[in-house]
C-alpha positions, -999 to +999 in steps of 0.1 A: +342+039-426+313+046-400+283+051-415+261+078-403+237+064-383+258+038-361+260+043-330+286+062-310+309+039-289+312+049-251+332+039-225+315+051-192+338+058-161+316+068-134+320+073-094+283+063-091+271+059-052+228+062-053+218+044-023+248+039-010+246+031+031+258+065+043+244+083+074+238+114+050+219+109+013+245+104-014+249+118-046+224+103-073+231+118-103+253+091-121+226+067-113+202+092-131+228+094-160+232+058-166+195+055-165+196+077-193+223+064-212+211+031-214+179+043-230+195+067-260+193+045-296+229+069-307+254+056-287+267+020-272+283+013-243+310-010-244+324-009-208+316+008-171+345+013-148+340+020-111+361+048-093+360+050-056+334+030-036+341+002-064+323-027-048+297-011-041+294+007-072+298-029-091+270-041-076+245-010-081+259-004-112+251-045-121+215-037-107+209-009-130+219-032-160+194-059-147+166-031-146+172-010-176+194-033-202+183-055-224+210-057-256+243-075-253+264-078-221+280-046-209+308-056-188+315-039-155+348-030-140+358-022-104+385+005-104+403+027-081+389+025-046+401+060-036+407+075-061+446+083-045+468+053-062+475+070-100+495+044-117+482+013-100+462-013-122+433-024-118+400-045-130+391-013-147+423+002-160+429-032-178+397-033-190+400+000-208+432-007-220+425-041-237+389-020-255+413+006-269+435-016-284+410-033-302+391-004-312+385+036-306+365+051-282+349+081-268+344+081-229+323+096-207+340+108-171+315+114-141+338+109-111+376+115-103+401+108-134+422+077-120+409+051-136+414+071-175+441+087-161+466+050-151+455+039-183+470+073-203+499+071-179+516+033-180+502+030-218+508+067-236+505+053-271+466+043-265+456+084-262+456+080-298+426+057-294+407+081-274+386+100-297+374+125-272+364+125-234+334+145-218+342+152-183+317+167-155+339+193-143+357+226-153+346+267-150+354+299-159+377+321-135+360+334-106+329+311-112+319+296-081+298+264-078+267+276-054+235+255-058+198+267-050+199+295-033+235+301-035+241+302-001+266+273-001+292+271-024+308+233-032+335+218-048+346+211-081+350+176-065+356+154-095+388+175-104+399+182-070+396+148-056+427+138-083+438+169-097+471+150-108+449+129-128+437+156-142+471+167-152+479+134-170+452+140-192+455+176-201+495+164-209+477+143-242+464+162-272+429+143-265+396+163-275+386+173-239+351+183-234+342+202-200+307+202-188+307+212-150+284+228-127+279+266-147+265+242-179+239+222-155+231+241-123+202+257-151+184+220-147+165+210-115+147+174-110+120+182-083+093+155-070+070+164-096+097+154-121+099+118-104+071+113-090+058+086-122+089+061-109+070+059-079+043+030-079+043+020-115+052-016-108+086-014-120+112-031-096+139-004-106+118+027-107+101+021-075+143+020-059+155+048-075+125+066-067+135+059-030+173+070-031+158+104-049+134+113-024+160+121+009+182+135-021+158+159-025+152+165+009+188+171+015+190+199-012+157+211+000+177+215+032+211+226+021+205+246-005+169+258+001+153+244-031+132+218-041+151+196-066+187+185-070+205+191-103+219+161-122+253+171-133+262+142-148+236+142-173+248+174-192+282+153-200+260+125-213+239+150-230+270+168-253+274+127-268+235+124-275+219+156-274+252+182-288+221+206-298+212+213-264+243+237-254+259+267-255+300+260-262+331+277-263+355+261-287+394+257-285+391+276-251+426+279-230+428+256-201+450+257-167+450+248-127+458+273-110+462+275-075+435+306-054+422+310-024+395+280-017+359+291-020+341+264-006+346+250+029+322+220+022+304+225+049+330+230+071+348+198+064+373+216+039+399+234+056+424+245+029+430+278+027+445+277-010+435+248-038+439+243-073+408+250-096+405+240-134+400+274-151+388+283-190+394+314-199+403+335-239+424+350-218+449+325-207+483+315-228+479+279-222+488+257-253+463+233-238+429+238-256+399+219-246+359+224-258+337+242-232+301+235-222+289+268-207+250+266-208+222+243-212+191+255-235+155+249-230+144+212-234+173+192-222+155+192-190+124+174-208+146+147-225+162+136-191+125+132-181+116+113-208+145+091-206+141+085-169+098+074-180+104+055-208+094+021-214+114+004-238 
């Protein structure tokens, strides 16, 4: 029987790239959100897994561990590399497997579904162990995903970059949480908000600090604001801070396939794509749970998180 306060077992399946050598900045936000994680007394992580960009990803992600961890091991696990090769094992996939078996877990998603979804796919009896996933992805029809200023809208990226993944999953009778961009585009780090990481002494701080700034400076840029908005966290924050949001229960979930709404900055060219809709309105059997909004104060707990000294 689990008693009330122990904590709640994660797994956490992330694509995370924060200072990744890229001629553009790269996204930060599941470095922010592991950041966070690691600090937060209700839950345990018992394994990371890696999805695309996995050596590099190992090794940040082994960095952050040596920064911001100081309980037992938590093992890392390079995964898919692509994100393309559903089915295919891997470091990761095996890890995941081998934890379920000996126990049940909930797991955090952040990046595309390969990883979760090989695992659900070449062993279906393990969904069982699964007690819930909390993805960073999902909206309502005719919601588009414009940052800032809305002048640019972008992609549901960590559906569409495996949306047969995504299939798999929605195929189990898993608790599926949804947390995408309407839930978190309400939050917005700015260099106020960082600014403390910066010359405190602190080996990690004072490198995070310096993937955020051209981050910022990129959105400042693209979207006309000064901040970004960390996605990931609001996943992370519906496992530690549930009281924080605004949720539609046992909501209807499809893909359906409309006319593409964001050219990503001209590099998307489809003129049709699948998106991952909620609605009341649908007749899907397929049910999931349905972050919609973010209430005052979350904001000020990733903060805190991020300043903490432990």
């Amino acid at each position: 029987m689990k008693m009330e306060n122990t904590p709640k077992k994660i797994w956490f399946d992330c694509d995370i790239m924060i200072g990744i050598p890229s001629p553009t900045p790269r996204e930060v936000d599941d470095g922010i959100t592991l950041m966070m994680a690691l600090r937060q007394k209700n839950i345990e992580i018992v394994g990371i897994s890696i999805v695309t960009n996995a050596d590099y990803g190992y090794d940040v992600t082994k960095k952050f561990l040596k920064w911001y961890h100081n309980g037992p091991e938590i093992p890392v696990y390079k995964g898919s590399d692509l994100a393309n090769d559903l089915g295919i094992e891997n470091d990761a996939t095996r890890a995941l497997a081998d934890a379920l078996r000996k126990e049940k877990l909930s797991i955090i998603a952040l990046g595309p579904n390969t990883n979760i979804a090989t695992v659900l796919k070449n062993h279906p009896e393990l969904a069982s162990q699964i007690e819930e996933i909390s993805f960073c992805l999902g909206r309502q029809p005719d919601f588009e995903f414009r940052p800032g200023l809305g002048n640019q809208p972008v992609l549901d990226y960590n559906f569409e970059k495996d949306v047969e993944s995504m299939q798999v999953i929605l195929d189990t009778n898993i608790p599926l949480l949804f947390s995408g961009f309407e839930c978190s585009c309400s939050i917005l780090l700015g260099s106020v908000d960082v600014d403390r990481l910066n010359g405190n002494g602190h080996e990690g701080d004072q490198w995070v600090y310096e993937q955020l700034l051209p981050w910022i400076a990129r959105a400042k840029t693209a979207f006309g604001v000064d901040g970004f908005i960390p996605y990931d966290c609001t996943p992370l924050g519906y496992f530690t801070h549930p009281e924080y949001f605004k949720y539609y229960e046992d909501i209807p979930v499809e893909i359906n396939i409309k006319k593409n709404d964001s050219n990503f900055f001209g590099r998307d060219t489809r003129t049709e794509k699948e998106f991952l809709e909620v609605s009341y309105d649908f007749k899907s059997k397929r049910k999931v749970k349905y972050a919609y909004k973010t209430l005052p104060g979350f904001e000020e707990k990733i903060i805190e998180s991020l300043l903490r000294r432990d």
